[in-house]
C-alpha positions in Angstrom: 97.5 34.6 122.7 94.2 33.2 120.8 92.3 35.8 122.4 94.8 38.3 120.6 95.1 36.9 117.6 91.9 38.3 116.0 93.0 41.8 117.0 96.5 41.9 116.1 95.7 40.4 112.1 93.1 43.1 112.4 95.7 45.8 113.2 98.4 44.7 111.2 95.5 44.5 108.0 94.2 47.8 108.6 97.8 49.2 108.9 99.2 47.5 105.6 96.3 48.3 103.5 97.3 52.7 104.4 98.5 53.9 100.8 101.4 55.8 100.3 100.0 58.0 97.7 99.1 61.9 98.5 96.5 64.1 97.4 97.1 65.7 94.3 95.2 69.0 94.0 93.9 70.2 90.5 96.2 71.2 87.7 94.1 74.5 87.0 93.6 74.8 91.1 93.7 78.2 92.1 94.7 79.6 95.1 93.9 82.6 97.2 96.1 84.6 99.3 95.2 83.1 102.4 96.1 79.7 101.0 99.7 80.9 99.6 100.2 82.2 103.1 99.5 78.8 104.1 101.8 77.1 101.7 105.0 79.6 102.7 103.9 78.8 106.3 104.6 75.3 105.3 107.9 75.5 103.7 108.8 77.2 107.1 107.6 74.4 109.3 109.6 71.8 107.4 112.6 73.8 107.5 112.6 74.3 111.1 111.8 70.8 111.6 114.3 69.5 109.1 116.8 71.5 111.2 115.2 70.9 114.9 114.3 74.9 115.2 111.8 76.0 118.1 109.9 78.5 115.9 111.4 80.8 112.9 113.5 83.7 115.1 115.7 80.2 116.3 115.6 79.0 113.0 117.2 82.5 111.8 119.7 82.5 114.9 120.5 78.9 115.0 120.8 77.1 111.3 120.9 79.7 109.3 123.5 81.8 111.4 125.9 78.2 111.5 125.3 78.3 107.2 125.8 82.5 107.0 128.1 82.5 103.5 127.0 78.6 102.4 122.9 78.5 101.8 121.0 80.7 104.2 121.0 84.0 102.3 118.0 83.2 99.5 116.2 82.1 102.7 117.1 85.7 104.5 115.8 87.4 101.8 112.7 85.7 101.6 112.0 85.9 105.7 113.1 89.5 105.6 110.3 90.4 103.2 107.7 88.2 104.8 107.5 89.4 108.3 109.1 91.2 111.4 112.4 89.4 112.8 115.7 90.0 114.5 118.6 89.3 111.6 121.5 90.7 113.9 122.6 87.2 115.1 122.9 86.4 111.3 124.5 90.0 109.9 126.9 88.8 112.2 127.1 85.5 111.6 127.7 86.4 107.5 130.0 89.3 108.8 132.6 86.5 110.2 132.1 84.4 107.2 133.3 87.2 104.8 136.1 88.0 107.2 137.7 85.0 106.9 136.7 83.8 103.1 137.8 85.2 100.1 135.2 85.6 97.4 136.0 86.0 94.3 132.6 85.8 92.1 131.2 89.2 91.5 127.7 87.5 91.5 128.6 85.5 94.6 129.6 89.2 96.5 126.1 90.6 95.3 124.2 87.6 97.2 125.6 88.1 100.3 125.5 91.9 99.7 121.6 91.6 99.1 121.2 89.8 102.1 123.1 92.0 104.3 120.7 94.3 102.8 117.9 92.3 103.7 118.9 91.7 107.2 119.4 95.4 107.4 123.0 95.9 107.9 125.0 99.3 107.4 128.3 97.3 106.8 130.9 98.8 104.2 130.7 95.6 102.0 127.1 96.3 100.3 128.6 99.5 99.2 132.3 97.9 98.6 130.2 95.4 96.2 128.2 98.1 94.3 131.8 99.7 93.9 133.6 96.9 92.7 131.7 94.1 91.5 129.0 95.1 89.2 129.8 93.4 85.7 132.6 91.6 86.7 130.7 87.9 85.6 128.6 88.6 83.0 125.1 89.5 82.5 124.0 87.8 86.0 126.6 90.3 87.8 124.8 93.0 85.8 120.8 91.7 87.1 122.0 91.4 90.9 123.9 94.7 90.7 121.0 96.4 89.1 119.2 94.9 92.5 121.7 96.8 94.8 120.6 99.9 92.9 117.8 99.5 93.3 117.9 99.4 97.2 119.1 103.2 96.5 123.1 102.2 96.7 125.4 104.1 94.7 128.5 102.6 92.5 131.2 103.9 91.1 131.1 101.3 88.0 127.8 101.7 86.7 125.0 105.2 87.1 121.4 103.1 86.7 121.0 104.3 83.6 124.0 102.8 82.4 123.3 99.8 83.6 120.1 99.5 82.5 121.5 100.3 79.0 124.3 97.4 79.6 121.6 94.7 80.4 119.2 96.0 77.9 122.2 95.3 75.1 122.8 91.6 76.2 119.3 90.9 74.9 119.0 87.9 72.6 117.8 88.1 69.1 115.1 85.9 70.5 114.4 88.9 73.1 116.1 87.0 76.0 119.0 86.9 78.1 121.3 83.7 78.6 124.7 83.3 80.2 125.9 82.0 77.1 124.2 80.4 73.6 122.2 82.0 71.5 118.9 81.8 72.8 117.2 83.5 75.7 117.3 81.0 78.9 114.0 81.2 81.0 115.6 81.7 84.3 118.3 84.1 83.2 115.3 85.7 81.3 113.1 86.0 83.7 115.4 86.8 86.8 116.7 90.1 84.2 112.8 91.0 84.1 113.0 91.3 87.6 115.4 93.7 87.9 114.0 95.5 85.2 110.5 95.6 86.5 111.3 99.1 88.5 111.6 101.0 85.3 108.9 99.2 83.4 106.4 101.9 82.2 108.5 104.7 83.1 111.4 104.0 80.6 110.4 103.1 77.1 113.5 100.9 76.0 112.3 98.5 79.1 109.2 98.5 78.5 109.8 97.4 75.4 112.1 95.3 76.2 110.3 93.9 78.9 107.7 93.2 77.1 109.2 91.4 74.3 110.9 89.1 77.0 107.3 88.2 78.5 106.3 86.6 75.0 109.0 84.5 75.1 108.8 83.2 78.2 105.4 82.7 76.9 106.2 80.8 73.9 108.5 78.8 76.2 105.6 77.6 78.3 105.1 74.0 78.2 101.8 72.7 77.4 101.5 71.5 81.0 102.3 75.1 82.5 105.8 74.8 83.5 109.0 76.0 82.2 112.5 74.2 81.0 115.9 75.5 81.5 119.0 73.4 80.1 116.9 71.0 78.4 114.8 70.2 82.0 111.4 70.6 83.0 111.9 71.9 86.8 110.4 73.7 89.7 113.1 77.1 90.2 112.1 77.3 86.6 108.3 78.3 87.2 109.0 79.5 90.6 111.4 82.6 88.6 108.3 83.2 86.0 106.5 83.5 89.1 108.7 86.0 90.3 109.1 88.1 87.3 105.4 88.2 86.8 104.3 88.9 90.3 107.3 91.9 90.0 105.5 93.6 86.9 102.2 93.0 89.3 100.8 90.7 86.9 99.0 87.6 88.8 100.8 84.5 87.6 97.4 82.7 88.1 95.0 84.4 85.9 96.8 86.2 82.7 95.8 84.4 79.6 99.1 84.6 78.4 100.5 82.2 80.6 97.6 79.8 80.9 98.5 76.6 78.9 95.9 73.9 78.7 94.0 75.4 81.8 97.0 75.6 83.8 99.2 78.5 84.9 102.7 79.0 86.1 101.9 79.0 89.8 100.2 75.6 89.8 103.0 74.2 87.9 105.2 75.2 90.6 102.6 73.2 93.0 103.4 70.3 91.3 106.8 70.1 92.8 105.4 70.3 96.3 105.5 67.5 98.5 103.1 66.7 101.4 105.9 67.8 104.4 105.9 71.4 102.6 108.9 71.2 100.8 109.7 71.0 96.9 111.0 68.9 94.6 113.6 69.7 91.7 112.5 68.1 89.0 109.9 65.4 91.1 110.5 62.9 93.1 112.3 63.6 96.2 113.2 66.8 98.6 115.3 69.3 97.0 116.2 72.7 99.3 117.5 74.9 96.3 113.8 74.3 94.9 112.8 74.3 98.7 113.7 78.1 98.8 113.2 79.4 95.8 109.6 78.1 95.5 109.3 80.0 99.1 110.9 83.1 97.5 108.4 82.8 94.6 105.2 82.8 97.0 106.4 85.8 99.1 107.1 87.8 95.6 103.5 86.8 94.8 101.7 87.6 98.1 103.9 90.8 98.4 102.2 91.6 94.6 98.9 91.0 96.4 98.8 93.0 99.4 100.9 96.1 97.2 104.1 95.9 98.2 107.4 96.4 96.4 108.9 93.3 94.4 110.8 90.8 96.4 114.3 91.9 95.6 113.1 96.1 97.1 114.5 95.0 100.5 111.9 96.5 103.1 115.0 96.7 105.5 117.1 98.4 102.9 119.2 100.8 105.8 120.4 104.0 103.9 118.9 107.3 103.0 119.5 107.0 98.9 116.8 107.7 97.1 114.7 104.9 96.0 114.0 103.9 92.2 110.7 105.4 92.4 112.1 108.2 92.6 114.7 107.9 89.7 112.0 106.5 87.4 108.8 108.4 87.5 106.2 107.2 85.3 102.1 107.1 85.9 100.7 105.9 89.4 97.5 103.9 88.7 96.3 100.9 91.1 94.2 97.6 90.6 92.5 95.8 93.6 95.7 97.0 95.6 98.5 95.5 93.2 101.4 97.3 92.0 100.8 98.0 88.6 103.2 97.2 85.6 104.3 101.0 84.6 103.8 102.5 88.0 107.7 102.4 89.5 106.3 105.3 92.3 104.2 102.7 94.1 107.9 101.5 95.2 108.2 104.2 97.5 106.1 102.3 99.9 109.2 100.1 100.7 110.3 102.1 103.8 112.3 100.1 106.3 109.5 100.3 109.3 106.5 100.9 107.0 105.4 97.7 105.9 106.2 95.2 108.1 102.9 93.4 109.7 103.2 93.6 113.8 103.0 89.7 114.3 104.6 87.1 116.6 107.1 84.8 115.8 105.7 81.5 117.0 106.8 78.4 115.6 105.8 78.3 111.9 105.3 81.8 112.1 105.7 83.1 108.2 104.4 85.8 108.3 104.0 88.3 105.4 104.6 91.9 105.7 101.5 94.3 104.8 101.8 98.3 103.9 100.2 101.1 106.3 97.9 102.4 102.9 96.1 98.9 102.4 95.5 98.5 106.3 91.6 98.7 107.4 90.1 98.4 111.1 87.2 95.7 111.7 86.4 95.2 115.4 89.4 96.8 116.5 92.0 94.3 114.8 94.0 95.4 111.8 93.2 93.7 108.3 94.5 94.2 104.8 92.4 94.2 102.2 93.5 92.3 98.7 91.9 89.8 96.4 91.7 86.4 95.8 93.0 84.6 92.6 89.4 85.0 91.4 89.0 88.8 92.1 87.4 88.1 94.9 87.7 90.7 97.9 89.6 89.4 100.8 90.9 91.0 103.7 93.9 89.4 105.5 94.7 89.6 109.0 97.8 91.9 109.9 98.2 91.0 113.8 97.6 86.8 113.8 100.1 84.6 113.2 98.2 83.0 110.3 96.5 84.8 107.5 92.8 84.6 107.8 89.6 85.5 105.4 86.4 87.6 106.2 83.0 86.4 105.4 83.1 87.4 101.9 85.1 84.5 101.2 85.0 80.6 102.0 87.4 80.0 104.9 90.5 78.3 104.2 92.6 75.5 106.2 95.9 75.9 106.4 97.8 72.6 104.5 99.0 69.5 106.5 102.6 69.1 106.8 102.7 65.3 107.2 106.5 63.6 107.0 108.8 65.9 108.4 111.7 64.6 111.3 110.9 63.4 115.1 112.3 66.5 116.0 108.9 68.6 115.0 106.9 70.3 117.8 103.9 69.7 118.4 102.8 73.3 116.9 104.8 72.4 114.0 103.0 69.0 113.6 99.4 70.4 113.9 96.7 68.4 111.4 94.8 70.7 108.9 93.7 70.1 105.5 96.1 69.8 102.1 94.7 71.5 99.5 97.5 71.9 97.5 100.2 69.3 97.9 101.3 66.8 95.7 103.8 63.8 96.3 103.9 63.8 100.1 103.4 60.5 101.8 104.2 60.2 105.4 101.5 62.2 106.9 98.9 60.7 105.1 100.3 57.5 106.3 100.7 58.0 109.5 97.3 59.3 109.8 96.3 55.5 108.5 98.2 53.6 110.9 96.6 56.1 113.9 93.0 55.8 112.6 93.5 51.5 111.9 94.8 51.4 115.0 91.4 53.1 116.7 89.6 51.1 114.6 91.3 48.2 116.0 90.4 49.2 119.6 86.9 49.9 118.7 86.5 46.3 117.4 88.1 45.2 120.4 85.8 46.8 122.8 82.7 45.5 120.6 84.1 42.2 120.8 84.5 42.5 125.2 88.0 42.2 124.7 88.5 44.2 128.0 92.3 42.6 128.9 94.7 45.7 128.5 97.0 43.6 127.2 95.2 43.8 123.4 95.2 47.4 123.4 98.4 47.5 124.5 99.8 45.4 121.7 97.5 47.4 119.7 100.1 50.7 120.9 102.9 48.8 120.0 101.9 47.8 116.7 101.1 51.4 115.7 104.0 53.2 117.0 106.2 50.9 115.2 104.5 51.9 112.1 104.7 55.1 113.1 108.4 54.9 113.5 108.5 52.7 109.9 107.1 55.2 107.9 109.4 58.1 109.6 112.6 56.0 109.2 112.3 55.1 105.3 111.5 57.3 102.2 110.3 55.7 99.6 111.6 57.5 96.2 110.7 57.3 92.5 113.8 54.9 90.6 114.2 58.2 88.8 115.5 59.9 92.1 117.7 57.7 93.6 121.8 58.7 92.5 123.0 56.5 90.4 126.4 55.2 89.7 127.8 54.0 86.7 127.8 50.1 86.7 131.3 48.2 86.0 130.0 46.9 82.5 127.3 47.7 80.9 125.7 47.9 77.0 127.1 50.9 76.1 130.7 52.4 75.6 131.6 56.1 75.8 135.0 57.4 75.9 135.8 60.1 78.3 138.7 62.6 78.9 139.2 65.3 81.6 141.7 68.3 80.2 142.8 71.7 81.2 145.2 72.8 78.3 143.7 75.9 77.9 145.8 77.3 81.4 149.3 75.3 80.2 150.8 78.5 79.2 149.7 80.6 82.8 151.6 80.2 85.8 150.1 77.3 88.0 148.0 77.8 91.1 148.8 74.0 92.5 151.0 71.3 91.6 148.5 69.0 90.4 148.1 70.9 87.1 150.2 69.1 84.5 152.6 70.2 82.0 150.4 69.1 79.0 146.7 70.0 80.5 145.3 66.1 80.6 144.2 65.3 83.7 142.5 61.9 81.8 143.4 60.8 78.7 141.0 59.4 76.4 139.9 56.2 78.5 137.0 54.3 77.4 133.5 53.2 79.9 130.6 50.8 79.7 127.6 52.0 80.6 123.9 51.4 80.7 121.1 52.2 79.1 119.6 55.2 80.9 123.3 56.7 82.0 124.8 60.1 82.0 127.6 62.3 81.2 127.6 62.4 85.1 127.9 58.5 85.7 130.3 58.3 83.1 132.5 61.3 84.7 132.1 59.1 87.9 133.2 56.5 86.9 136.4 58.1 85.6 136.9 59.9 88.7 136.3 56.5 90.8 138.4 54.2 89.2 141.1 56.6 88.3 140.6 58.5 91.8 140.7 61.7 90.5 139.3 64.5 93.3 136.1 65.7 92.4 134.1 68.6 94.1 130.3 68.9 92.9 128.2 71.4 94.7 125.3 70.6 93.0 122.1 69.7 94.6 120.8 65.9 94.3 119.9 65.3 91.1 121.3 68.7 89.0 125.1 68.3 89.9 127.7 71.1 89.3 131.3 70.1 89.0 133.0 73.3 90.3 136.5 71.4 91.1 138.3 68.4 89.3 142.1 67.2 90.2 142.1 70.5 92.4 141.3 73.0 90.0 138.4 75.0 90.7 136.4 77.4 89.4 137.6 81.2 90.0 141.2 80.3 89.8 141.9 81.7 86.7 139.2 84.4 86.8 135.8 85.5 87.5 135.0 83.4 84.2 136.6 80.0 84.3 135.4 76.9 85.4 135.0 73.2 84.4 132.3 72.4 81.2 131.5 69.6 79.3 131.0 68.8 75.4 129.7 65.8 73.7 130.8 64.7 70.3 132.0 68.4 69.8 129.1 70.4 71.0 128.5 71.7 74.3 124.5 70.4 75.6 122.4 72.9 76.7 121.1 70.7 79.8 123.4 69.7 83.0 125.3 66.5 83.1 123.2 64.3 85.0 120.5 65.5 82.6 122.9 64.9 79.7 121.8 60.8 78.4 124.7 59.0 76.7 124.8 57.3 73.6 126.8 53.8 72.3 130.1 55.5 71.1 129.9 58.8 72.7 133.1 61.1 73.2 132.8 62.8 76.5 135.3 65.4 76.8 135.1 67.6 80.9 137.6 71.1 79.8 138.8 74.0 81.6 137.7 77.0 80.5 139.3 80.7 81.5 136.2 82.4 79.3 133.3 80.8 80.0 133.3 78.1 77.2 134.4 81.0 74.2 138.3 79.8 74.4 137.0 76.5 73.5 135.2 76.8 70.2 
């Protein structure tokens, strides 16, 4: 034991003194395409070893088949227009959802028609949706329908032109568009851009339009590059500015207009990542809403780079109908092989078999698609030439499974992917260079306990400690810091989910009421007669609480049912006492107001106050039966 004393305090030393922190790359980092290939590559390999998949096409046909109709269709859409795959497991798979749910949001039918679009289905319902759902929730139901015709589907509800004309008069006097308020929201506003961006230079009013929208979301910038929406700096925010921009074919990296301090959209959005590949919400912790729409955000961009059609022109779009560029017209012009904001005819380049790269679907495959017209030949492999974030010419490999760089530009590692479950190949678990993370722990970690522990054994073979037995103990030591680090996840205070404390320094008073439905017939028995669910009951809270602690600690201590479909730390109360959004229309739902006025953030961004009244109502008309 004295002989392996030395050793083991050596070990365990050397393994204690591995930080937890990550790299942080450069707030005015830029990145080429090859890296941005490398970063959607990651957000593949944690998803398929978050979910124990053998590569991306058993991703697709395992996880994302078993959640068809629940969370996989943003992710669809985003592997559809990235690369070559089989999406007949999941057609299906969404199919049988849809045959057995009834869905009653008009904006809900749209996302699952765009993804049958994506997957390249023929079914009735894409065409059922355009027919019968266009409008029927607001201005969002308007964007997502304008999306469908834009995939050359007809409806019976709106002509394009019409519904152009629609969206174009919910514009805010601000030159946005919001759900509700006043004020143009920046993901509503930029989201609307993107269905827009077709038309833009071939229609005047949008262009216009359009372009009045981009300076707002410019003056809505924050100083650090990123964007807000409801009050809250957050990733899906910079990650739809990314989209919209990369649309219009305007690089989200370089325009002056949305460089703030030396920083741009797309390395805020970076600043949500964390070292396994995923993305945070609003920072510290996982989040997969922010997950995929960050990935949906860096296919847009590298489909902007290599000249394709913006992300929501399906590639797999299965129908004859003409496409907008051919409804639009406009001038054709071209820059370093980008779509060009006014030239709608490049989107005739968005055949169904035209632009998808030939590559193979190993694990971690993600790829991105490339047109024919960009495609060169050097040494008998196909290439596609495009440029760097600093107009430098690249030319990106169209057969590997990971991009790659000529000559003319510095090579580029792909990012390491450190932290993610047991359950990763080894493939998936491959060491390369981070050049753009930020918050990530475990693989840097776990690369400290593996080097101490070689270091260990180095010093024991210096010292002629030759007995097996120390580099054994050695093994042991590391794997179970190995197995530490894998098992625990250690979390900014500001992410863990708080409940409200029994007493605290503060008192708010809360009440949960649906009065506004007492006169309609009721859909369950738990509605009563006079609309309060809770009367006016008072809670002590702390310092630091929100309108969300205080609604659970009403809902705890009175046991009231409560249904929030919210991701961690941005909850979304669709359901209280059993009445849920939808039931009395495609506009009502639960909202919240605080002394009077309704806060323009969500509730567990909502801080109380000493003395705050709290009230959670029923609305039939999205908040407008309430004033």
């Amino acid at each position: 034991m004295k002989n392996k004393l030395p050793a083991l305090l050596l070990c365990l030393l050397l393994i204690l003194s591995c930080g937890s922190t990550a790299y942080a790359g450069s707030a005015d980092e830029t990145y080429t395409v090859a890296q941005v290939q490398s970063l959607c590559d990651g957000i593949v390999l944690y998803e398929q070893a978050r979910t124990g998949s053998n590569g991306t096409q058993s991703f697709i046909d395992g996880y994302l088949c078993d959640n068809a109709g629940v969370s996989s269709e943003f992710t669809v859409m985003a592997l559809s227009q990235s690369g070559n795959y089989d999406f007949g497991s999941y057609e299906r798979a969404l199919l049988d959802y849809l045959g057995t749910h009834n869905v009653y949001s008009a904006t809900s039918r749209e996302k699952y028609a765009l993804a049958l679009c994506a997957a390249g289905s023929t079914d009735r319902y894409i065409e059922d949706t355009a027919d019968e759902a266009i409008g029927g929730l607001g201005v969002m139901s308007l964007v997502f329908g304008l999306h469908l015709l834009n995939n050359g589907y007809q409806s019976s509800l709106y002509s394009v032109d019409g519904l152009i004309s629609e969206i174009l008069s919910r514009r805010m006097d601000d030159g946005g568009w919001a759900v509700m308020g006043t004020r143009g929201d920046t993901d509503v506003t930029a989201m609307t851009i993107q269905s827009l961006a077709p038309y833009y230079g071939g229609r005047s009013d949008v262009t216009y339009a359009v372009d009045e929208a981009l300076e707002l979301l410019s003056r809505l910038q924050l100083d650090n590059g990123g964007f807000k929406t409801m009050g809250a700096e957050n990733c899906e925010s910079a990650a739809q500015v990314v989209m919209a921009l990369s649309s219009l074919g305007i690089d989200a990296q370089t325009d002056e207009r949305f460089i703030k301090n030396g920083v741009s959209p797309m390395s805020a959005l970076m600043s949500y990542r964390n070292g396994d590949g995923s993305f945070s919400h609003t920072g510290g912790g996982t989040d997969e809403n922010a997950t995929v729409e960050a990935l949906c955000a860096l296919v847009a961009y590298l489909r902007m780079c290599c000249g394709q059609t913006p992300f929501y022109i399906m590639d797999n779009a299965n129908h004859s109908a003409p496409q907008p560029a051919e409804q639009s017209g406009g001038d054709t012009s071209s820059d370093s092989g980008k779509s060009s904001p006014g030239n709608p005819s490049s989107l005739s380049s968005s055949g169904s078999s035209s632009s998808g790269a030939n590559r193979t679907n190993d694990p971690g495959d993600a790829p991105v698609s490339q047109s024919d017209q960009n495609i060169v030949v050097i040494d008998g492999r196909r290439y596609v030439e495009s440029t760097n974030a600093a107009g430098e010419k690249v030319t990106v490999s169209a057969e590997e499974t990971q991009a790659t760089v000529t000559p003319t530009t510095a090579p580029v590692q792909k990012p390491s992917y450190g932290g993610m479950q047991p359950s990763a190949t080894a493939d998936q678990l491959r060491a390369t260079a981070d050049e753009a993370g930020s918050g990530g722990y475990k693989g840097y970690a776990i690369a400290g306990v593996l080097i101490a522990a070689g270091a260990a054994c180095a010093v024991l073979y210096f010292l002629k400690k030759k007995n097996k037995k120390n580099y054994i103990a050695v093994g042991i030591i590391a794997a179970a810091g190995v197995i530490f680090i894998l098992l625990t996840n250690f979390e900014s205070p500001d992410s863990y989910h708080r409940e409200a404390a029994a007493d605290g320094d503060l008192t708010v008073t809360l009440t949960i009421r649906c009065d506004t439905i007492i006169d309609r017939e009721k859909v369950n028995e738990y509605i009563p007669d006079d609309g309060i669910i809770l009367d006016t009951t008072e809670y002590a809270l702390n310092d630091g609480d929100t309108v969300y602690d205080a609604l659970l600690a009403a809902v705890h201590s009175k046991h009231i049912p409560m249904d929030n479909r919210g991701a961690k730390g941005s909850a979304y109360i669709a359901g209280l006492n059993f009445l849920y959004e939808y039931d009395y229309g495609e506009l009502s739902g639960w909202m919240y107001r605080v002394n009077g006025e309704f806060p323009d953030v969500g509730c567990e961004s909502c801080y109380v106050s000493d003395g705050d009244v709290i009230e959670w109502l029923y609305t039939t008309d999205i908040g407008r039966d309430l004033e």
